[in-house]
Structure formats: structure tokens, C-alpha cells
N, C-alpha and C positions, 0 to 999 in steps of 0.2 A: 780237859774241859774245852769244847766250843767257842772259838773266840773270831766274831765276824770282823773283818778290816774292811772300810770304806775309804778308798784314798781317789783323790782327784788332783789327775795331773793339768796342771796352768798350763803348762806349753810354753810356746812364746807369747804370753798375754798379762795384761794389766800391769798398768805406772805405780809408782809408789803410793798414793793415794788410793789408787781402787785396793791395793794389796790388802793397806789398813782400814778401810772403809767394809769388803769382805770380810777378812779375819776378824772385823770387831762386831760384826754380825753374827756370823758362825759361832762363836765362841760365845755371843750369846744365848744360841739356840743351842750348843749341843751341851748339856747338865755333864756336870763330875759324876761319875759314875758311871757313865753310861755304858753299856754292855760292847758295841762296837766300836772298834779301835779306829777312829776318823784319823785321818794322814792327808794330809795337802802339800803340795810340789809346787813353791811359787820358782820366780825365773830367780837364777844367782845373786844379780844385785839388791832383792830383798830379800835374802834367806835370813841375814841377823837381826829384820824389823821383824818379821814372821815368827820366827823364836820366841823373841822378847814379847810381840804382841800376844803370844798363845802360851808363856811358860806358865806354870800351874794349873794348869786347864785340859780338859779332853782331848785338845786337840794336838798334832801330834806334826814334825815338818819334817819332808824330808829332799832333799835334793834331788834335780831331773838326771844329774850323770854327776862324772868324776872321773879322773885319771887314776892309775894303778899305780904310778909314781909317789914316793913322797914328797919330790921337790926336785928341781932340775929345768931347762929351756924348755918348756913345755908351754910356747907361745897359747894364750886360751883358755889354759885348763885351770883346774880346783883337784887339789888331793885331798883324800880323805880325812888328814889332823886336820887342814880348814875347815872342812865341814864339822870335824868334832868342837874343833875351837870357839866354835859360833854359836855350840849347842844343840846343832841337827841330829838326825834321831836314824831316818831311814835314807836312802836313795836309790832312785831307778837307773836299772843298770840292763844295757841291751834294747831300749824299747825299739820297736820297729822304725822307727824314725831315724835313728842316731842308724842303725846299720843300713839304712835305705841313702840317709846322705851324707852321710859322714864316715861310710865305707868302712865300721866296725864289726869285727868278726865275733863269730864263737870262742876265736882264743884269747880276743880284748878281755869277752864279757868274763871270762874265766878270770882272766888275772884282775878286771876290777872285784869278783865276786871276794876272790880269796881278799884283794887291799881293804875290804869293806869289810868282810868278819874280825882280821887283824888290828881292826880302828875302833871294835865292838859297834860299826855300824851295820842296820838290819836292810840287807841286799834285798829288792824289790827287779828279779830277774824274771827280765820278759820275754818270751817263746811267742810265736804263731806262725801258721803258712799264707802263704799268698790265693791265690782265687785260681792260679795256672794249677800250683800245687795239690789244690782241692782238687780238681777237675779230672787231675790225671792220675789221682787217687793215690797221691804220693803223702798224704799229710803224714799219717802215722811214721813213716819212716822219718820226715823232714823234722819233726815235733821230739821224737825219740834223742834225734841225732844231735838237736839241740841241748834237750834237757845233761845228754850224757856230756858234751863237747863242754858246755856251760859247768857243771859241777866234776869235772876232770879234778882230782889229786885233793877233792873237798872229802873229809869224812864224814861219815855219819852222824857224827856227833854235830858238827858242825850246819851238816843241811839241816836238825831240829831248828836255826835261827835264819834262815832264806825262806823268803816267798817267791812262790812263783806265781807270775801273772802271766794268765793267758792271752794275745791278743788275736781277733780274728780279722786279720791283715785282709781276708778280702768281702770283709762287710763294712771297711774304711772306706767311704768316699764311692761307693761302687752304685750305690741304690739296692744294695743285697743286706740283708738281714740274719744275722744268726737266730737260729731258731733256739730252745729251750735243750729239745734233742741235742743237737749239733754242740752246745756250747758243753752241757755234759758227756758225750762223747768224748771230748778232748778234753774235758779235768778229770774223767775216771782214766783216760791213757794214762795223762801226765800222775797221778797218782799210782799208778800200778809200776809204771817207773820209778817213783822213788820207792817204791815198797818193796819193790823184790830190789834196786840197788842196793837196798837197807838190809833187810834182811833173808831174802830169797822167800817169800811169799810175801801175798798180800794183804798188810795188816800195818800199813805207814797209816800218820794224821796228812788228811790234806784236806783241800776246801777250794771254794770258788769266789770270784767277783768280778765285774764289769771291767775288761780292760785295763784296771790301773784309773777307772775313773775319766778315761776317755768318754768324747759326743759322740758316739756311735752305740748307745744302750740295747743290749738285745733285752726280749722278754723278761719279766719277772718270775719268779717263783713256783710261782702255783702248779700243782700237780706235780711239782721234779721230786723224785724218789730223796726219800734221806739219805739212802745207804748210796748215791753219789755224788750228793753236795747239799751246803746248808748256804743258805744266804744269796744273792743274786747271781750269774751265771759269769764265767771268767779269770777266775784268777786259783793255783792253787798253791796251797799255803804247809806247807812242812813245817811252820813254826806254830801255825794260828791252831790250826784246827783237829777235832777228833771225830772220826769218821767209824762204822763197824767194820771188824773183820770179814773182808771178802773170803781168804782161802781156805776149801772146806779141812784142810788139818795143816795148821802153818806149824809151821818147825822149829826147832829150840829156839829160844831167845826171840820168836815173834810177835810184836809189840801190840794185840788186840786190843782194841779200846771199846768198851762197852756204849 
């Protein structure tokens, strides 16, 4: 079944007051039951008011990073028991931000990916290229070598509970706009990668959304094909969502979803 995620990541924003001032809005507005899975990423220091302010409720928290660590001199950081201990749900791991200044690789985001399924937390792993990379037509390869680097020594059984969010690194801050085009170009890639990783044809669940809920919204909806994304344009999801079989004869054991 199709299941849309809307997650919006805080960043480095709002004091203890706006957190619970927000969240007690939100949680007004979004009903039990509601069909998309709402996720919000405040900053550390209020991840256990955030919890507590949203337990029973639609709304869903999850942390901006974490250490692969469980415990040791690790001036700074949060392991992943903290964040279970607290009650966190999801965390973003890789965003472009944390590898732009905080000089984290592909092989970090690996080893948080694998500490984060180990904690039964659901990894919100983030991929994109930059604006040089677009230009000199390097994306596909850059995007590929991610998603493989990122989920190195993960199974398949396992990538069913990773999301991956797309970001497009050079429509941050640039005055450039992803287009509707452009953002599904890169979640039917990143899906055809996990599908033949999966099973050697094309016929994984994956899906799309904005960023991870980042300010840089590309286009809505309208017009974009079902057969390669449901719901706003950005993110895909190997855990969320069900997509049609692309491969015109996929192979034993290939996972079609009507």
C-alpha cells in the first residue's frame, strides 16, 4: 500500500517555546488517522518535549543525525539508544549539510545507516548532487555511487525500513528551481537502484518528497506520471511506498506491486 511521508526538518531553529507552541498546533491540525506519515526533526535539545508533546498522535519525531557509536568520548554526539530512550522514531542521516560542514562521508552515513536499523530506528538517508555535478552531467553517476556507498553490507530485507530522501543540492540557496521533470528523474534513478540492488529488475516500492521538508519547495504534483512517483517531488522511500512494475519480464522472486 502507498504510504506518503511529510517530514520537515527544523535545522538549527526555534527555542523551547516556539518547539511547543508549533507542535501543539500541528498536532492540532493533523487528525489520527491521517493517510501521510507527518515526521518533524526539532534540534536535540528538545527531542524529549517533542515526543512527549506529540506521543499518541499523528505526528511522528525524529532526530537531525546521530553517531554510529553506542557510547565512548564522542565530544557532541547522540547514539542511537539516546534517541530510542527518549522515544524518537526516525532520524536523518547524511543530509547535505552535515557532509558540506561537518566533513561526513558515505562511509559515516553507512555505519549510522546500519546503527540506526540495529536500534529499530527508521533511517531517513539523504542523497543529492551539487549544481557543478549537474552541469557536467555527472549526477547519475554521483547519485548512484551514493545510494550504493550509503547502503554497502545493508540487505534487502533491511533497505524495506530506509527512506531515502532526495535533495537537490543545487536548487539550495542558488535561485535555481527544480523542476517537476528533474525531481522525478532522480527518484525514478534512485529507485531503479534499489530495485535491480533488490532484485535484478525493476519492480522495488519507492516514492518521492520535498527534501526531507527542507525551504527550497520544488513544484507540486500535477501532471507527474504515477508510474514514477506519488505524492510531492524528493524523497524516495523503500520502506513507504508501492510503485508499478517497470521491467517488461522481471525475474524470479520480483517484487511487482500492482
Amino acid at each position: 500500500m502507498r504510504k506518503t511521508i511529510i517530514a520537515g526538518n527544523w535545522k538549527m531553529n526555534h527555542t523551547g517555546a516556539q518547539v511547543k507552541s508549533v507542535l501543539t498546533e500541528l498536532v492540532a491540525d493533523v487528525a489520527l488517522g491521517v493517510k501521510p506519515e507527518v515526521v518533524v526533526a526539532p534540534v536535540f535539545p528538545y527531542l524529549e518535549t517533542a515526543v512527549q508533546l506529540t506521543q499518541g498522535t499523528a505526528v511522528h519525531i525524529a532526530a537531525q543525525n546521530m553517531h554510529f557509536e553506542e557510547s565512548g568520548a564522542y565530544t557532541g554526539e547522540v547514539s542511537p539508544s539516546m534517541l530510542v530512550d527518549i522515544g524518537v522514531e526516525y532520524v536523518i542521516i547524511g543530509h547535505s549539510e552535515r557532509r558540506t560542514y561537518f566533513n561526513e562521508t558515505d562511509e559515516t552515513v553507512n555505519l549510522k545507516v546500519k546503527a540506526a536499523l540495529a536500534h529499530d530506528l527508521i533511517p531517513i538517508m539523504c542523497c543529492g548532487e551539487t549544481l557543478q555535478q549537474r552541469e557536467q552531467g555527472e549526477m547519475q553517476r554521483f547519485i548512484e555511487g551514493q545510494i550504493a556507498a550509503g547502503l554497502a553490507g545493508i540487505s534487502k530485507e533491511e533497505v524495506e525500513n530506509i527512506v531515502i530522501a532526495y535533495e537537490p543540492i543545487w536548487a539550495i540557496g542558488t535561485g535555481k528551481t527544480a523542476t517537476v521533470e528533474q525531481a522525478q528523474e532522480v527518484c525514478a534513478l534512485i529507485r531503479r537502484k534499489l530495485e535491480l540492488r533488490a532484485t535484478g529488475c525493476v519492480s522495488f516500492r519507492a516514492g518521492a518528497f520535498d527534501a526531507v521538508g527542507d525551504r527550497n519547495p520544488v513544484p507540486g504534483r500535477a501532471g507527474c506520471p504515477r508510474t514514477h512517483w506519488a505524492g510531492p517531488p524528493g524523497l524516495a522511500s523503500s520502506r513507504r511506498w508501492a510503485l508499478p512494475c517497470r521491467a517488461p519480464s522481471p525475474g524470479p522472486g520480483a517484487r511487482c506491486v500492482p
